[in-house]
Structure formats: structure tokens, C-alpha cells
PQR file of N, CA, C, O and H, with PARSE charges and radii, in Angstrom:
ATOM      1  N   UNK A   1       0.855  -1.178   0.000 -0.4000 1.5000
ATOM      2  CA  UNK A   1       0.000   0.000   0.000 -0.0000 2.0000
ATOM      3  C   UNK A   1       0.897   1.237   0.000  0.5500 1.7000
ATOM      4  O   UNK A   1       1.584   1.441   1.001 -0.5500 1.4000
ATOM      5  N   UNK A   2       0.949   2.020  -0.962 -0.4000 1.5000
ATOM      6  CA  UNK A   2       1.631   3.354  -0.740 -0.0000 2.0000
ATOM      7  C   UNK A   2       0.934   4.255   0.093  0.5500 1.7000
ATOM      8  O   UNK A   2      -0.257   4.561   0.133 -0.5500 1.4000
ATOM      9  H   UNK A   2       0.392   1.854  -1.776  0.4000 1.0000
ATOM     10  N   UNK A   3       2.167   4.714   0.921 -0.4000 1.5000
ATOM     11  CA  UNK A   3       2.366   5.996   1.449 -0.0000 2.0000
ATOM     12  C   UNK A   3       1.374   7.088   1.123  0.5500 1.7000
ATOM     13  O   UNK A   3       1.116   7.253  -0.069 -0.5500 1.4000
ATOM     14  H   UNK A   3       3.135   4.465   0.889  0.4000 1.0000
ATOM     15  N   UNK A   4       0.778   7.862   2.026 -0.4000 1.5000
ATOM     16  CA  UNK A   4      -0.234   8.984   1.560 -0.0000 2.0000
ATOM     17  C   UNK A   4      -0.251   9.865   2.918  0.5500 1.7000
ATOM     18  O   UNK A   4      -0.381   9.669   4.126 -0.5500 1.4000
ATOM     19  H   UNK A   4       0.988   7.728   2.995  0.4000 1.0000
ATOM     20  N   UNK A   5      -0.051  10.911   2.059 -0.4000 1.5000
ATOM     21  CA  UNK A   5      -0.128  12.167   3.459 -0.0000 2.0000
ATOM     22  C   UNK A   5       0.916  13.287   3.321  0.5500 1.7000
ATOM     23  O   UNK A   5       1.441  13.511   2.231 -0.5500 1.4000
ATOM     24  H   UNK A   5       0.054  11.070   1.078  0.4000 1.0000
ATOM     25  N   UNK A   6       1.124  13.774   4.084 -0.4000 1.5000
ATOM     26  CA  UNK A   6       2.824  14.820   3.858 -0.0000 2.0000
ATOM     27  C   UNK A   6       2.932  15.080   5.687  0.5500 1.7000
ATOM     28  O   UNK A   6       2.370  15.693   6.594 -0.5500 1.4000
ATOM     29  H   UNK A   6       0.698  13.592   4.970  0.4000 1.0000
ATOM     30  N   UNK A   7       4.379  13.882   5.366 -0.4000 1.5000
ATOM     31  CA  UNK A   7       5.624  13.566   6.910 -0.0000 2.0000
ATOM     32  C   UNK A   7       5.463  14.619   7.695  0.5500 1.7000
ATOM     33  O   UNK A   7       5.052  14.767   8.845 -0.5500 1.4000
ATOM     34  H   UNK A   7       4.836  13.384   4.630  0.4000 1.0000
ATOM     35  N   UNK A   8       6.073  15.700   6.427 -0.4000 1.5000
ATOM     36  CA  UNK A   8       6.610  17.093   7.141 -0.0000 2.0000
ATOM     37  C   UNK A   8       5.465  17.898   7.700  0.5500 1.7000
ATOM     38  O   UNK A   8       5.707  18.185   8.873 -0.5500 1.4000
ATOM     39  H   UNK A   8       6.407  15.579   5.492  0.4000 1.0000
ATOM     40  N   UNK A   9       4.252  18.388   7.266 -0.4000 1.5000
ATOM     41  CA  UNK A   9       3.647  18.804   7.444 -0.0000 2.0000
ATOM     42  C   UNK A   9       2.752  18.334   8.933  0.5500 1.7000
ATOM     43  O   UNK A   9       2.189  19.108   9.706 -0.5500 1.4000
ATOM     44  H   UNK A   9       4.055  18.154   6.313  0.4000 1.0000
ATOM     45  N   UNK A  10       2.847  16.622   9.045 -0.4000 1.5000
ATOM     46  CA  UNK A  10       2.727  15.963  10.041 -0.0000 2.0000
ATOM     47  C   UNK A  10       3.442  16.908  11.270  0.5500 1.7000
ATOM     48  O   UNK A  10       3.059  17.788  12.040 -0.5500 1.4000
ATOM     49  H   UNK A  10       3.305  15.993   8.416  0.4000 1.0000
ATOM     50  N   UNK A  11       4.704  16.190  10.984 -0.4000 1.5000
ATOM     51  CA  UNK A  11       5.667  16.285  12.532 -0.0000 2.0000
ATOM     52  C   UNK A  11       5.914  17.810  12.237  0.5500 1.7000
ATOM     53  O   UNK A  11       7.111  17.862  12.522 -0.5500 1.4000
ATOM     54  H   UNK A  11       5.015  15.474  10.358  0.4000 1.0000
ATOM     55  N   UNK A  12       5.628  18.883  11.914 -0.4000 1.5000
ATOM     56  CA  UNK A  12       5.623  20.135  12.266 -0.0000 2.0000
ATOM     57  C   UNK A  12       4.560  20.481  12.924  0.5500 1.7000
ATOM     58  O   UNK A  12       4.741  21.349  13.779 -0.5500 1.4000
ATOM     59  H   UNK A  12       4.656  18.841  11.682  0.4000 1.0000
ATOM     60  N   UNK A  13       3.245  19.974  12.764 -0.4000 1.5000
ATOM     61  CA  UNK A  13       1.886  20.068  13.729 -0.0000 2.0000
ATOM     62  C   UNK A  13       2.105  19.687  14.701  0.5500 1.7000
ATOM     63  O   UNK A  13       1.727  20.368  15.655 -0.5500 1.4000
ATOM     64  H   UNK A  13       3.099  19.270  12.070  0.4000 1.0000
ATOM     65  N   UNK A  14       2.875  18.315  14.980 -0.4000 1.5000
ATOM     66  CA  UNK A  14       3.269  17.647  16.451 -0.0000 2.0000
ATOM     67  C   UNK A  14       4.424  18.595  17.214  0.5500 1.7000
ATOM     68  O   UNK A  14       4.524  18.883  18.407 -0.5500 1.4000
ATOM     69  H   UNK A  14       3.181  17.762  14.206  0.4000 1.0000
ATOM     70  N   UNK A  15       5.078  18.888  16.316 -0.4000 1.5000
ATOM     71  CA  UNK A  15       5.884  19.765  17.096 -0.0000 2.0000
ATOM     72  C   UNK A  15       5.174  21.438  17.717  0.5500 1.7000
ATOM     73  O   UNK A  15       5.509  21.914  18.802 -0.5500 1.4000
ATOM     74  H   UNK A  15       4.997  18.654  15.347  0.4000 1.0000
ATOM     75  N   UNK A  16       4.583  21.837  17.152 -0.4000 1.5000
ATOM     76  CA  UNK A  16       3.672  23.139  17.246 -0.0000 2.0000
ATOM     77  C   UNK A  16       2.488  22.701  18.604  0.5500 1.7000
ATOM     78  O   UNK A  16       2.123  23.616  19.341 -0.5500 1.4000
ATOM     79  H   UNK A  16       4.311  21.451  16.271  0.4000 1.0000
ATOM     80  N   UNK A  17       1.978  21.330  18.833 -0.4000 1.5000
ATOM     81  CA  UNK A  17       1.017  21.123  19.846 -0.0000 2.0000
ATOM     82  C   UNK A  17       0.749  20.862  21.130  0.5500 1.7000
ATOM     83  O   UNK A  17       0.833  19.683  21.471 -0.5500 1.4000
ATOM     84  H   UNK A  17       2.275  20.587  18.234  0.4000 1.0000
ATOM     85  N   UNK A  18       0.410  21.756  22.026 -0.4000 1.5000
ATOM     86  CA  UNK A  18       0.706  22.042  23.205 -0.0000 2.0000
ATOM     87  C   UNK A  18       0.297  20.478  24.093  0.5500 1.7000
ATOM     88  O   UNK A  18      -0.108  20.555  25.253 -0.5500 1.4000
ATOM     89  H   UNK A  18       0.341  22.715  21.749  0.4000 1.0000
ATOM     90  N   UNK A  19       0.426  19.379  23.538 -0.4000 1.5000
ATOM     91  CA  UNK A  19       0.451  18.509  24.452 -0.0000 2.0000
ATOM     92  C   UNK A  19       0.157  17.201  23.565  0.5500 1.7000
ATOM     93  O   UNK A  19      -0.952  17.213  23.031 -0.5500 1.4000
ATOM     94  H   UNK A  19       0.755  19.317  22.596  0.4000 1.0000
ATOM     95  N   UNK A  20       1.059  15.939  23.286 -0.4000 1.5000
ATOM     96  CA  UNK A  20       1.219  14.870  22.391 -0.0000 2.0000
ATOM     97  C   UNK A  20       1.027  13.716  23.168  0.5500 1.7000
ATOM     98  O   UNK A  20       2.201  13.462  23.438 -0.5500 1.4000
ATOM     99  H   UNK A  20       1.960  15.930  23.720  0.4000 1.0000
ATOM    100  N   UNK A  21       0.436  12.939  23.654 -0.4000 1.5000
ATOM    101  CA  UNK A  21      -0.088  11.910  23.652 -0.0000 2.0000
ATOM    102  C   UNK A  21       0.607  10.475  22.761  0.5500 1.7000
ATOM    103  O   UNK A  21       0.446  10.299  21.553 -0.5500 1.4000
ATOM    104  H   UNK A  21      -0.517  13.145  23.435  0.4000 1.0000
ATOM    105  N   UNK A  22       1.295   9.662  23.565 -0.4000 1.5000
ATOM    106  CA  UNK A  22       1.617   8.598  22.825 -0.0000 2.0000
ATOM    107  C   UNK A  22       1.182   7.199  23.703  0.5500 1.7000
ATOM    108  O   UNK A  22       2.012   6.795  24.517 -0.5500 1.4000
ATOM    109  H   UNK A  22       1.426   9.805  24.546  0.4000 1.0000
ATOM    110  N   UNK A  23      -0.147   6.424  23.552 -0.4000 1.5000
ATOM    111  CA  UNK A  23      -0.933   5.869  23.946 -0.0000 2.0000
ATOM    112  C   UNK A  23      -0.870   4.135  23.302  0.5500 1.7000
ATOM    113  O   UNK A  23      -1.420   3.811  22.250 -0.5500 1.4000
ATOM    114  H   UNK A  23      -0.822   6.752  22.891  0.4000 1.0000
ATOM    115  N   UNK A  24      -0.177   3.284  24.087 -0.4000 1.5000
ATOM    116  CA  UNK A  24      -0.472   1.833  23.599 -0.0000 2.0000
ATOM    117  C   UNK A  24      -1.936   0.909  24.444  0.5500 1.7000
ATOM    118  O   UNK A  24      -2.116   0.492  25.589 -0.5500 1.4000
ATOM    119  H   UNK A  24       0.270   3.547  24.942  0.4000 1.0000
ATOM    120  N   UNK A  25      -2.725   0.901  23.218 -0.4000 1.5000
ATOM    121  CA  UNK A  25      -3.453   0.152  23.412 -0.0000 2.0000
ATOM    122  C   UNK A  25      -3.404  -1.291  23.090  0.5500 1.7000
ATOM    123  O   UNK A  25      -2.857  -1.698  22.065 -0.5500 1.4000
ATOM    124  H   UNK A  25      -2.579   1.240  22.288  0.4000 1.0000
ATOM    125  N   UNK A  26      -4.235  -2.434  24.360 -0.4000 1.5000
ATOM    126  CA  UNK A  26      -4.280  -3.661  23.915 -0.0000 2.0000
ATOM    127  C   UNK A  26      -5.512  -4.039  23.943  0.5500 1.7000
ATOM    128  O   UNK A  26      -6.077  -3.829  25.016 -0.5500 1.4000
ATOM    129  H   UNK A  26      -4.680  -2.103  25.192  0.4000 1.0000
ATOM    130  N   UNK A  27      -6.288  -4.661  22.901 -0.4000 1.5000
ATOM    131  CA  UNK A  27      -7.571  -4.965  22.753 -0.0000 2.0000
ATOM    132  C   UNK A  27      -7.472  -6.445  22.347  0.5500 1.7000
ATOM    133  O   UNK A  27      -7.346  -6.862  21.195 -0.5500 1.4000
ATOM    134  H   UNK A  27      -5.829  -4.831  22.030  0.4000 1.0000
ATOM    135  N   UNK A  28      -7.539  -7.093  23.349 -0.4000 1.5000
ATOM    136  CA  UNK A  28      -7.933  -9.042  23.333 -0.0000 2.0000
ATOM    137  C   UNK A  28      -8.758  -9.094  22.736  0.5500 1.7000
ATOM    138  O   UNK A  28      -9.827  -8.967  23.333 -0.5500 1.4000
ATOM    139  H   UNK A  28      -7.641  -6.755  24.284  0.4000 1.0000
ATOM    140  N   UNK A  29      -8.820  -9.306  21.218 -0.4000 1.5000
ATOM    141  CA  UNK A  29      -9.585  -9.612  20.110 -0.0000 2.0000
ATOM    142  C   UNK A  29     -10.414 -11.264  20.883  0.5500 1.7000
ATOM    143  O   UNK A  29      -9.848 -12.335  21.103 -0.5500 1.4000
ATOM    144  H   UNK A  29      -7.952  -9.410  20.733  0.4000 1.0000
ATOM    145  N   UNK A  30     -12.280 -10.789  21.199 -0.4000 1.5000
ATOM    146  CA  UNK A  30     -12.817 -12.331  21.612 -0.0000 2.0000
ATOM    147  C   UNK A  30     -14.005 -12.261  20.559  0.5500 1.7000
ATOM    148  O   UNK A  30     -14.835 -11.376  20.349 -0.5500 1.4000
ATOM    149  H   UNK A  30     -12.740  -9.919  21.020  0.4000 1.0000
ATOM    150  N   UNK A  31     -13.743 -13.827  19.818 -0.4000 1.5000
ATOM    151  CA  UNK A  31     -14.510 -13.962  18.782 -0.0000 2.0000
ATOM    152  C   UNK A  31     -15.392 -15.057  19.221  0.5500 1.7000
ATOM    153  O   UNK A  31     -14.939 -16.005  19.862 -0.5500 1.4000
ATOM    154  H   UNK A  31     -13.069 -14.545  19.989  0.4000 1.0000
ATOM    155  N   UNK A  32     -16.768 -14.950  18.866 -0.4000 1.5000
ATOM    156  CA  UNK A  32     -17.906 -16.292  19.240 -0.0000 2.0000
ATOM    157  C   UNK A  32     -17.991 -17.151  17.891  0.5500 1.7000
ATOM    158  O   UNK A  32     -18.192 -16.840  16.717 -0.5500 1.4000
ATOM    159  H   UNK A  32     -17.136 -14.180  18.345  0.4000 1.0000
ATOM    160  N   UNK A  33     -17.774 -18.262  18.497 -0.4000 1.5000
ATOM    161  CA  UNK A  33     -17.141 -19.052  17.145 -0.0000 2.0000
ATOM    162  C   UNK A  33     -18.530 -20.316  17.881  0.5500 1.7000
ATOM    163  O   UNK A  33     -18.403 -20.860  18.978 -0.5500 1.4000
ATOM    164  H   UNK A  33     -17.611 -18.514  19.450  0.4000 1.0000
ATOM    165  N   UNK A  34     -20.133 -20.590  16.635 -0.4000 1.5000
ATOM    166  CA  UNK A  34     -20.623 -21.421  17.242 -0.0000 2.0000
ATOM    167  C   UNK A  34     -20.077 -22.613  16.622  0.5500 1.7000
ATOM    168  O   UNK A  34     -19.700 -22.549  15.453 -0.5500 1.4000
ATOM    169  H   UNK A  34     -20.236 -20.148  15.744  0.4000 1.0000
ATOM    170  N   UNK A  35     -19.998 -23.647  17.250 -0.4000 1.5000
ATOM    171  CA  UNK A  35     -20.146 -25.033  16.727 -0.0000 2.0000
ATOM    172  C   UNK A  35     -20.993 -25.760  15.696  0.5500 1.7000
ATOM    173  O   UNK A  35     -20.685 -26.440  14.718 -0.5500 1.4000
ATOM    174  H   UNK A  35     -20.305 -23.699  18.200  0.4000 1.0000
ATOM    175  N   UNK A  36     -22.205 -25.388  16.247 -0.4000 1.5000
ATOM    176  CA  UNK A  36     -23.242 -25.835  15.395 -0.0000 2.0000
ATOM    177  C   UNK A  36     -23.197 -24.638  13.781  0.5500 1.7000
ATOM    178  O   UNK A  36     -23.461 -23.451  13.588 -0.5500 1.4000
ATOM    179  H   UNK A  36     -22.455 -24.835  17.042  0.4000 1.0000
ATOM    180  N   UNK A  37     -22.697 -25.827  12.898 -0.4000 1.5000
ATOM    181  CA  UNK A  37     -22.451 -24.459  12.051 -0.0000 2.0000
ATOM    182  C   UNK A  37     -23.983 -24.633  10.912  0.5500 1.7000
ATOM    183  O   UNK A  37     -24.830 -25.482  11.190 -0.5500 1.4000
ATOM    184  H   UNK A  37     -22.483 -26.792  13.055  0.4000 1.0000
ATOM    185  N   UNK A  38     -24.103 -23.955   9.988 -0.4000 1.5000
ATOM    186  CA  UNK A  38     -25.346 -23.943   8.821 -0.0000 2.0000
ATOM    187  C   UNK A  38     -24.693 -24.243   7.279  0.5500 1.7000
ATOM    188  O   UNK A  38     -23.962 -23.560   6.562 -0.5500 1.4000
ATOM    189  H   UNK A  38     -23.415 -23.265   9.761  0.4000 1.0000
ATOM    190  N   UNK A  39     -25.368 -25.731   7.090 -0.4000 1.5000
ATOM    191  CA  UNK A  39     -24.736 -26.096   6.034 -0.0000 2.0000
ATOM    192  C   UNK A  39     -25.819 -26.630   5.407  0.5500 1.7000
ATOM    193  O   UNK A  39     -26.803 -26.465   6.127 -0.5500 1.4000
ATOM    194  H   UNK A  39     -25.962 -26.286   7.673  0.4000 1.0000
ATOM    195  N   UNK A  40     -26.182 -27.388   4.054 -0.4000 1.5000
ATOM    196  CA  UNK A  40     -27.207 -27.717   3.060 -0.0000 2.0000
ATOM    197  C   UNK A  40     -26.162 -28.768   2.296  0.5500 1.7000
ATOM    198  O   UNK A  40     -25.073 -28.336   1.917 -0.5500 1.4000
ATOM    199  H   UNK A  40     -25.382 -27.522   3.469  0.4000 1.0000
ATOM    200  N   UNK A  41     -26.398 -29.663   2.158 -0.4000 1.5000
ATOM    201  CA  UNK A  41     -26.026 -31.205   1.207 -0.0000 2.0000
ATOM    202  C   UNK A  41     -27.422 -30.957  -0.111  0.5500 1.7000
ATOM    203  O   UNK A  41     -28.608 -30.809   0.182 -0.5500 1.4000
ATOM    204  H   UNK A  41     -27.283 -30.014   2.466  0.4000 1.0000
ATOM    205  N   UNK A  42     -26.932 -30.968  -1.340 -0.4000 1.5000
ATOM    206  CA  UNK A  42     -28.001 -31.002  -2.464 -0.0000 2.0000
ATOM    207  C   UNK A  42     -27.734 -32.270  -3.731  0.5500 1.7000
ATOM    208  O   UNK A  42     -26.682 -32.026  -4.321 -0.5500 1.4000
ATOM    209  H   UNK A  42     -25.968 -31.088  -1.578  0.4000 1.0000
ATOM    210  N   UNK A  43     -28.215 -33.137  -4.098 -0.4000 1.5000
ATOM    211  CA  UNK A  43     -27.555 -33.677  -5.142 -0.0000 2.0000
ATOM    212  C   UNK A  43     -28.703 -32.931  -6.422  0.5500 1.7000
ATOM    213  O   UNK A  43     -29.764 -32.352  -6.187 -0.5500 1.4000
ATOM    214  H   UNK A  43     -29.070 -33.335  -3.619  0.4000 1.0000
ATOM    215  N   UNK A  44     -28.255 -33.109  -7.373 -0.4000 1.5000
ATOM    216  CA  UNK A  44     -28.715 -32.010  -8.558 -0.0000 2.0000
ATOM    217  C   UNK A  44     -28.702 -33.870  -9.919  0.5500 1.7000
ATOM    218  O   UNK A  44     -27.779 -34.641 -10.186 -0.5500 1.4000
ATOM    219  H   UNK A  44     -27.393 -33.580  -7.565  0.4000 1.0000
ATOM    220  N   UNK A  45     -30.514 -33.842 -10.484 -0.4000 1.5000
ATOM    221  CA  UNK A  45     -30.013 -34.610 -11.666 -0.0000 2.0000
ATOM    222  C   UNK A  45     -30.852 -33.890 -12.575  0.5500 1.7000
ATOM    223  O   UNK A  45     -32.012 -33.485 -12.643 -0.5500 1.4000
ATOM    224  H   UNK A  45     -31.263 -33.216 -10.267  0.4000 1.0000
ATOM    225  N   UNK A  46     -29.261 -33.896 -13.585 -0.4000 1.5000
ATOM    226  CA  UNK A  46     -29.547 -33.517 -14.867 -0.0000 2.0000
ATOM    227  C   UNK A  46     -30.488 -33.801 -15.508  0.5500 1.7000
ATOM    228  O   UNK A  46     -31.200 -32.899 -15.950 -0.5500 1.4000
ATOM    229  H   UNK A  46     -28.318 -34.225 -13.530  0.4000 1.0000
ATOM    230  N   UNK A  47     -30.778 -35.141 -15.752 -0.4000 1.5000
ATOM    231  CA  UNK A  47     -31.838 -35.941 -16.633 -0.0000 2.0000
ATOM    232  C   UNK A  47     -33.546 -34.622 -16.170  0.5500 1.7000
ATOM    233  O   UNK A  47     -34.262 -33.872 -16.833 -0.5500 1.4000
ATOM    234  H   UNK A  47     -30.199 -35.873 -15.393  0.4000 1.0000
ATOM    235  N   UNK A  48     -33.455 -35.024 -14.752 -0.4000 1.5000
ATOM    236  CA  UNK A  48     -34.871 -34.651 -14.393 -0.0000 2.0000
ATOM    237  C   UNK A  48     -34.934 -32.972 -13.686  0.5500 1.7000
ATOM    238  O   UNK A  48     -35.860 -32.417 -13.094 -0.5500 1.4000
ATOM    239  H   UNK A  48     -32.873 -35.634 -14.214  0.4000 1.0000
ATOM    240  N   UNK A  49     -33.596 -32.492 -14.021 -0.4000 1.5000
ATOM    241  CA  UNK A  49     -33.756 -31.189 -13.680 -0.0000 2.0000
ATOM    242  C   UNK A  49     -33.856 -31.126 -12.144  0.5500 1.7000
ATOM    243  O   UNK A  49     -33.302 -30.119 -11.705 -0.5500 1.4000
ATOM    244  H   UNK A  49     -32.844 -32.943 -14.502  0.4000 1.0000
ATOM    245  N   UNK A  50     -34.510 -32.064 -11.026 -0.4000 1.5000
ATOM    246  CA  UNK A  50     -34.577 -31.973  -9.481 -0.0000 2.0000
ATOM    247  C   UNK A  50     -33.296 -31.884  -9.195  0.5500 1.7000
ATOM    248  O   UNK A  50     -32.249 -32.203  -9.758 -0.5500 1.4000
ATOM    249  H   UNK A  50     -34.960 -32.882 -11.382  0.4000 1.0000
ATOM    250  N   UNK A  51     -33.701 -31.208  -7.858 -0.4000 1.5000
ATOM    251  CA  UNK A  51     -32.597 -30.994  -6.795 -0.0000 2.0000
ATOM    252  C   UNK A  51     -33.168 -31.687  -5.605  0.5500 1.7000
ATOM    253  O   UNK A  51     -34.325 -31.356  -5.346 -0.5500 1.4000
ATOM    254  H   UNK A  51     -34.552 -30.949  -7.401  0.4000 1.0000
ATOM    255  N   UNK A  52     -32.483 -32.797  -4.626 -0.4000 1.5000
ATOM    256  CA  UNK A  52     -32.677 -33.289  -3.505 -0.0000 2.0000
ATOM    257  C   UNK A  52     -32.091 -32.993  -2.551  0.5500 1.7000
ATOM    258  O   UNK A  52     -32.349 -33.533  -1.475 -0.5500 1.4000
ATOM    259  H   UNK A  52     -31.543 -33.066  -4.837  0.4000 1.0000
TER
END
């Protein structure tokens, strides 16, 4: 992904701002993962066009 923005113009605002903030956050990514998942089995015949 290229680069987008202008550096300088950046860190001259940071330098100009009466108070900079450098903040590590940790966010324990919790995902609900069900078991019971949703699935469909179909067999398809040509001859008769049905789907079972």
C-alpha cells in the first residue's frame, strides 16, 4: 500500500502542539465461534432437472 499524506507537514503540527499523547493500546480480540455451524447437502439430476 503506498504511502499517503505529507511527513513534514505531520511532525511540524506535532511539534507546534501544546500537548502529544503517545498511547499503547491492547484490545484481546474475543470472537464467538458457534459449533453448530449452517450447512445444506443437495444432489442435482440432470436428466430430471430436481434438486434433492
Amino acid at each position: 500500500m503506498p504511502m499517503v499524506g505529507d511527513k513534514e507537514a505531520a511532525e511540524a503540527a506535532f511539534a507546534k502542539a501544546d500537548r502529544v499523547v503517545d498511547l499503547e493500546l491492547v484490545n484481546n480480540r474475543l470472537v464467538t465461534n458457534y459449533l453448530e455451524t449452517r450447512g445444506a447437502i443437495a444432489r442435482y439430476d440432470a436428466e430430471t432437472g430436481a434438486i434433492t
